[in-house]
Each structure stands twice: as structure tokens, then as C-alpha cells.
N, C-alpha and C positions, 0 to 999 in steps of 0.2 A: 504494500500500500504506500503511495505513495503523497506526501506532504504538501500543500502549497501554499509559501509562504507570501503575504500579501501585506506590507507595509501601507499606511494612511500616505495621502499624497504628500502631506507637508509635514511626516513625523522629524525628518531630517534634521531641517529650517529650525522646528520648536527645540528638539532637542540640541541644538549649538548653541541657541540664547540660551538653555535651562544652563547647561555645561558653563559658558560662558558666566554666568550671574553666580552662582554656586562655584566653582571650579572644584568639580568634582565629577567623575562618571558613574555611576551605580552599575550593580548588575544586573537592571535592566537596560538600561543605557546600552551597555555593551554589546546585549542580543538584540535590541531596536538595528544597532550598526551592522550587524553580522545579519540581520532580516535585509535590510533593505541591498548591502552585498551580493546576497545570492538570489536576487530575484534577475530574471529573465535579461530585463536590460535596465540597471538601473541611470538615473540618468546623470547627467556631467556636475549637477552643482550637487548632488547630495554626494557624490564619488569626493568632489573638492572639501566641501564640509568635514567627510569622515576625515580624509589624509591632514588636513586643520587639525581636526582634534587630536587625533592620534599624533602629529609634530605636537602640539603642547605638553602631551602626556608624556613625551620622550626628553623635552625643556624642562620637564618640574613645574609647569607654568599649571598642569592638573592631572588631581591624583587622582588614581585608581582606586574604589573603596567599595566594600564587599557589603555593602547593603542593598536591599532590594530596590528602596524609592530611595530618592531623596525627600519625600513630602514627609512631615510630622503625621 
């Protein structure tokens, strides 16, 4: 059986201001990126978005943090 993953059209965009305002990625955060990655074709500014955040994440500029949300 096989899976099909179907990211929101503008999960990307939201999640680089959340990232951005917070500097931190959760682990959902991580699976949003790794969703919107493996779908069929994803498109050029969500592609730039991820490699943005993933360089901050490699600067120290944001951490990697084993929580599900970020929301209280």
C-alpha cells in the first residue's frame, strides 16, 4: 500500500516565518520539510525556503529541538 503524501499549498511560506520568529525547528517542522520534499514536484520557492533553513540550522542561527509543536 502505498502513501500519498500531500503538503497544504502554503505550509512552507508559514513555517519559515514560525522558524524565523521562534528560531527553532520542532519535530514536526522537520516532517512538514521532509513532506513537502518528497512530493511529486515540489516547487522552486518552498525547495529555497527548506535549503534557508537548513543553512541557519548549520550557522547556529536555529536549533534543532525534539518537541512536537512549538505552541504552549
Amino acid at each position: 500500500m502505498q502513501v500519498q503524501v500531500c503538503p497544504l499549498e502554503f505550509a512552507i511560506s508559514e513555517l519559515f516565518a514560525q522558524v524565523s520568529h521562534s528560531g527553532s525547528i520542532t519535530l514536526a517542522d522537520r516532517y512538514g520539510m521532509m513532506a513537502a520534499l518528497l512530493q511529486d514536484s515540489p516547487n522552486e520557492e518552498d525547495i529555497r525556503s527548506i535549503d534557508r533553513l537548513l543553512y541557519a540550522v548549520r550557522k547556529n542561527r536555529v536549533k534543532l529541538v525534539d518537541e512536537i509543536s512549538a505552541m504552549s
